[in-house]
N, C-alpha and C positions, 0 to 999 in steps of 0.2 A: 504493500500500500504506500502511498506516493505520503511523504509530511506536509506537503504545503498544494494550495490549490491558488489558482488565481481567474479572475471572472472578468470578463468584459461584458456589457452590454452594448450592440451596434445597430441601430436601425438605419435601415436601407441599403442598399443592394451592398454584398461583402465587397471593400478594395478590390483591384486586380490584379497584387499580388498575394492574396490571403493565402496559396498555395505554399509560397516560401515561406510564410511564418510557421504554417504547419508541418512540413518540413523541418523546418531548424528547431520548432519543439517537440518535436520527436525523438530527436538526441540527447532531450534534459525528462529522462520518465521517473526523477524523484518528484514530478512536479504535473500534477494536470489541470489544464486549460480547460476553462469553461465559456462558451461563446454564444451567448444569448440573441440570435437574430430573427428580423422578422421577414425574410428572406428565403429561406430555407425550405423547403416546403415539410421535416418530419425530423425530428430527433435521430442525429445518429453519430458516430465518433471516427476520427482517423486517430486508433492508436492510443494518444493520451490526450488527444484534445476532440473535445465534445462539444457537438454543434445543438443549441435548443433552440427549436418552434418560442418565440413570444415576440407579442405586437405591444404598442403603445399603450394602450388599454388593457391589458395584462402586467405591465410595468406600474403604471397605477393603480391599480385594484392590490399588488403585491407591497407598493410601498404603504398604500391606507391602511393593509392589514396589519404590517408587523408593527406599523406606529399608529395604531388604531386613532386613524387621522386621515382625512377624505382626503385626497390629493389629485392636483391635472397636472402632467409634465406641460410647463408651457413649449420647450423645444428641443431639441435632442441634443443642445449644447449643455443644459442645464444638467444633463446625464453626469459629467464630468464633476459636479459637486459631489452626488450620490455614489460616485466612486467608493466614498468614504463609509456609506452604509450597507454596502455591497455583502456583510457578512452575517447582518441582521435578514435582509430582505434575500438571500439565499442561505440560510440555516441550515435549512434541509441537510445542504451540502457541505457549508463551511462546518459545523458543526464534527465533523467526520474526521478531521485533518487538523494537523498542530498548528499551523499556521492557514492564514488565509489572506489574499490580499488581490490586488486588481492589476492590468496591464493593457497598453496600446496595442492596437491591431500594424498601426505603423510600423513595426520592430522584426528584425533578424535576431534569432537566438544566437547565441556560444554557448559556449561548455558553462552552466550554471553552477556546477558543481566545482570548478576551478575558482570562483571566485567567494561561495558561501558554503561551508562545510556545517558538518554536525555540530562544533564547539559553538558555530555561530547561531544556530537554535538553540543551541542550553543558553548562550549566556545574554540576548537580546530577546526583545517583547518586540522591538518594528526596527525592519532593514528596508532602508531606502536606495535606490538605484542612483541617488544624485546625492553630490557629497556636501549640499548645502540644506538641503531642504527636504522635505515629502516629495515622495515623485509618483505623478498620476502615472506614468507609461509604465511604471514598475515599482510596488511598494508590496511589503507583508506584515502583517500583522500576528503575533501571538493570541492564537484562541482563546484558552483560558481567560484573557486577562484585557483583551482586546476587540472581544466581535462585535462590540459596538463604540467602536474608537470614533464613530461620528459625533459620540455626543460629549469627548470631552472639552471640546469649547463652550462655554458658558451660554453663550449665546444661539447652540445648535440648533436648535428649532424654526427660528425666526429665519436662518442662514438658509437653512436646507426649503423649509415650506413656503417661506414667502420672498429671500430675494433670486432677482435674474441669476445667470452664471457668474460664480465671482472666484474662479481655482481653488476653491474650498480644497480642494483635495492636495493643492503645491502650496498653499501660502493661509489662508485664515486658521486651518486646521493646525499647520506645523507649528506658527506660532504660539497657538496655547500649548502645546506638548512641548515647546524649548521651554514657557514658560512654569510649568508646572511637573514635567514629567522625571522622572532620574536619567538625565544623560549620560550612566553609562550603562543602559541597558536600551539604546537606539546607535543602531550601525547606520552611520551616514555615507553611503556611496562608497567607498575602499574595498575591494577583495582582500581576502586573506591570501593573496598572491601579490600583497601589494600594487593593485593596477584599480583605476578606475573602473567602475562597473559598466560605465554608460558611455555612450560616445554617440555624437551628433556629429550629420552634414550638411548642416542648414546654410542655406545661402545667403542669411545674413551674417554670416560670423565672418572673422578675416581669415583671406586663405594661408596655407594650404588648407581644404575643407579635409576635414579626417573622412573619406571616400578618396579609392574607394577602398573596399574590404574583402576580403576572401572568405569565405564558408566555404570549410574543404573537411566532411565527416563532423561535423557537429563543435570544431572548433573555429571560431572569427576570428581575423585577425586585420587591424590595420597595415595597409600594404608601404604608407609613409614612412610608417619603421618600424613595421614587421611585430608590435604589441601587440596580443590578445585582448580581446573585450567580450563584454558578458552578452551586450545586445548592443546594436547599431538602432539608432529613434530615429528614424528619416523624414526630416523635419524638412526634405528637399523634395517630399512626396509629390508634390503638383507639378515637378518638374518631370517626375518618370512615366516613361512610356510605358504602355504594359509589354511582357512577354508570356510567351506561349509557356506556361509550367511543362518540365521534363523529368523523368527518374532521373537524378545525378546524385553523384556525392560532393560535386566543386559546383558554386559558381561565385559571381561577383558581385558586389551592390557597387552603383553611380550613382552619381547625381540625375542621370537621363534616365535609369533604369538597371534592369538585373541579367548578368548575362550570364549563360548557362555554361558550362564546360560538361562535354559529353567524355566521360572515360572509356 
């Protein structure tokens, strides 16, 4: 059985490369993926990551229940707060697994396991993929002591049910847990291989953009110089073009798109 789960919800049509996410988490099976779309036509799984039937109105009837509180998603941006409650409003399932936490559909895996080992579950309640803050593309939470990490801002309520999107899940949230929680039982961004977890090729940064990257067998690596990374955020997604998914075990992420190596 996998220790930790992580949930997306995505409404409307999956990205066009959801194929290479699934893929590259394939090669991390201490960890199952959970993918909530309304796209889909029927419940079914590749592997470790599980694809579920639910629509918009199914997302609201689920969040009214567990917070026995009427709710209307006003937009599917708003999604992006509720990251945060992601483990109350899937129980069911976070309930199962020592940890639980949430993840971007934008994201190439590496070897997960290279950067978070067993010590790092005995001795952290929440590991975040960014080394300053909460990170909505990849954050976990300790069960026991955390399946409802939404509500420890004081103000969680009014945040989550009544305002627009406001990165509740990178910035109002971490704020109250720097403010309140024991820092050192939160792993901010670091592997225990000492390397960054997270790596972006957003086209606003200055170059060199870290792109591109190699996935060759379930390990990533920057190809600049040749470091390891946990997951590539392709914060450059509007710029790729789709490709046609193939069985491979190599290929590459750009700025333009993902290109295949057939061996």
């Amino acid at each position: 059985m996998a220790r930790a789960c992580l949930f997306n919800v995505y409404l409307g049509k999956l990205p066009h490369w959801i194929e290479f996410f699934i893929k590259s988490a394939n090669h991390n099976q201490d960890y199952h993926f959970y993918i909530f779309n309304d796209n889909v036509n029927s419940d079914y799984n590749v592997g470790n990551v599980f694809l579920k039937k639910i629509n918009k109105d199914q997302v609201e009837k689920a969040i009214s229940r567990k917070f026995n509180k009427q709710y209307s998603l006003p937009n599917t941006r708003k999604l992006c707060d509720w990251k945060t409650a992601y483990g109350v409003i899937f129980s069911e399932i976070s309930t199962k697994y020592e940890f639980w936490g949430h993840c971007d559909l934008d994201i190439v895996w590496g070897d997960i396991s290279n950067f978070i080992g067993d010590d790092d579950y005995d001795k952290y309640d929440i590991i975040s993929g960014d080394q300053k803050r909460l990170c909505g593309p990849f954050n976990l939470y300790k069960t026991s002591c955390n399946i409802d990490v939404c509500k420890h801002h004081p103000n969680w309520e009014h945040i989550l049910f009544r305002l627009p999107h406001v990165a509740y899940d990178e910035i109002g949230l971490d704020l109250s847990i720097k403010a309140n929680y024991d820092r050192s039982k939160i792993l901010y961004g670091m592997g225990r291989n000492n390397l960054p977890m997270q790596n972006y090729g957003s086209p606003s940064e200055q170059p060199p953009l870290r792109v591109p990257a190699r996935w060759r067998q379930g390990e990533l690596r920057i190809l600049e110089d040749g470091r390891e990374t946990m997951f590539i955020h392709m914060g450059f997604k509007k710029l790729m073009k789709p490709t046609k998914f193939k069985e491979s075990e190599e290929f590459f992420v750009y700025k333009e798109g993902i290109k295949i190596c057939l061996m």
